[in-house]
C-alpha positions in Angstrom: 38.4 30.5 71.2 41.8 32.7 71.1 44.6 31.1 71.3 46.4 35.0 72.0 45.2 37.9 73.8 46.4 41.0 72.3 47.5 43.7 75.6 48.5 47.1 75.1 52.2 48.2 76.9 53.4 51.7 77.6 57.1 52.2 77.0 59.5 54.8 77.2 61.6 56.5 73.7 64.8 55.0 75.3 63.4 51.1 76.2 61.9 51.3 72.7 64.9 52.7 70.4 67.1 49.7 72.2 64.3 47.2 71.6 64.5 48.5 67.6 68.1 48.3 67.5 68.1 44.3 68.6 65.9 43.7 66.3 67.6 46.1 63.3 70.5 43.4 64.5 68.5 40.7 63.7 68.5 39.5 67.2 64.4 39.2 67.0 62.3 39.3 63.8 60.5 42.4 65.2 58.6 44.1 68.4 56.5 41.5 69.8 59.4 38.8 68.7 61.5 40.5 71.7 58.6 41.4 74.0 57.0 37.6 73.8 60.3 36.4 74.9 61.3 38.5 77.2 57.7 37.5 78.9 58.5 34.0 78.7 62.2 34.7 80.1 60.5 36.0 83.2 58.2 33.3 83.4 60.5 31.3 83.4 62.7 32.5 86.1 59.6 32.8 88.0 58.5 28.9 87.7 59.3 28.0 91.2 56.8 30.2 92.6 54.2 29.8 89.8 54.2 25.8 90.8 53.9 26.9 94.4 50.6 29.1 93.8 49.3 26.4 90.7 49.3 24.3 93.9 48.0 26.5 96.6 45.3 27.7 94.8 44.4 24.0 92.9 44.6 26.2 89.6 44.3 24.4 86.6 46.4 24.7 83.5 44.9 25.2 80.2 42.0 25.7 78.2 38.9 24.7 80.3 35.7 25.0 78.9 31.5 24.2 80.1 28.8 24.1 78.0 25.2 23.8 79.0 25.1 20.4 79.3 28.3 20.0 81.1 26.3 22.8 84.1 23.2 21.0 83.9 24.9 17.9 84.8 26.5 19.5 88.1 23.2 20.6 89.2 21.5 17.2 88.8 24.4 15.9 90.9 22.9 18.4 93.4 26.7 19.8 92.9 28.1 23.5 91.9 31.1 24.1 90.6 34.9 25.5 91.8 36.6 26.2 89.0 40.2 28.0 88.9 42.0 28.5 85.6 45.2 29.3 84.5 44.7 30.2 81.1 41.7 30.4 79.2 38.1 30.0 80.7 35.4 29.3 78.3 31.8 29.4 79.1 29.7 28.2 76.2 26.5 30.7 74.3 23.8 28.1 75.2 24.9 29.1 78.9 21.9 31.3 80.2 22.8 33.9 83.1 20.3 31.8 85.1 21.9 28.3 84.6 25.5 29.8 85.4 24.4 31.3 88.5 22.7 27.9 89.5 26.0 25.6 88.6 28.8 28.0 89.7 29.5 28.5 92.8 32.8 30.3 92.2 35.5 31.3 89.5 39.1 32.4 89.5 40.7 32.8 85.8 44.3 34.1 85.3 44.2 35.0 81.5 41.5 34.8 79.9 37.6 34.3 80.5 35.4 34.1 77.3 31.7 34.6 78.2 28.9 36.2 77.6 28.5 40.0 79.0 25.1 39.0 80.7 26.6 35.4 82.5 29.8 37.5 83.4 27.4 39.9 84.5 25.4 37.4 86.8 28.5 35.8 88.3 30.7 39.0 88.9 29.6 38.3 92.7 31.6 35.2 92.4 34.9 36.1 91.0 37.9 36.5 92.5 
C-alpha cells in the first residue's frame, strides 16, 4: 500500500516564480515542501467542517483494508458491508469480482481506493 498519492497541479508563471523565490529563501526545502504545507494549512483551517462531515457521513479515518476472508466472513453472517473511508481503501488480490459484489453492499473512499480494475469494475454501481 502507498502511503502518498502523487496528483498533478496546474499553476500559473506568476504563482510558480513566488513559490521558487520562498524556497530560493529557504523558507521550504523545495516545490512540494511549500505545496504539502500549504495543503495541510488549509486543512487545517478547514477542521471544523471536516469533523462535521467525518460525522455525518460515519466516515472512517485511515487505512482500512478487507481481504477475502475478512468478505467471506460478512456473508456467512448473512451481512454486507458499508464502508466509508477517509483515506486509503484497500481491497485485497484474493478478492474475486464475484465475492466483492456478494459482501459489499456500498463504498465511499475520499483518497484513495486500491483494488483490482475488475472488482472496481463490478462494484462501480456501488460507489458514491
Amino acid at each position: 500500500m502507498a502511503d502518498s498519492e502523487k496528483i498533478t497541479i496546474n499553476l500559473n508563471a506568476v504563482d510558480l516564480g513566488k513559490i521558487d523565490l520562498l524556497v530560493q529563501e529557504g523558507l521550504y526545502t523545495n516545490r512540494t515542501d511549500f505545496i504539502r504545507s500549504a495543503i495541510r494549512s488549509q486543512i487545517d483551517k478547514h477542521q471544523i467542517e471536516v469533523q462535521q462531515a467525518v460525522s455525518r457521513y460515519s466516515y472512517q479515518i485511515g487505512i482500512i483494508g478487507y481481504n477475502k476472508a475478512d468478505l467471506e466472513r460478512y456473508i456467512a453472517n448473512g451481512e454486507k458491508i458499508h464502508t466509508t473511508v477517509i483515506g486509503l481503501l484497500h481491497l485485497s488480490s484474493d478478492i474475486t469480482p464475484e465475492l466483492a459484489s456478494e459482501a459489499i453492499e456500498s463504498v465511499r473512499v475520499r483518497g484513495v481506493f486500491e483494488a483490482s480494475d475488475a472488482v472496481k469494475t463490478a462494484l462501480a454501481d456501488r460507489m458514491k
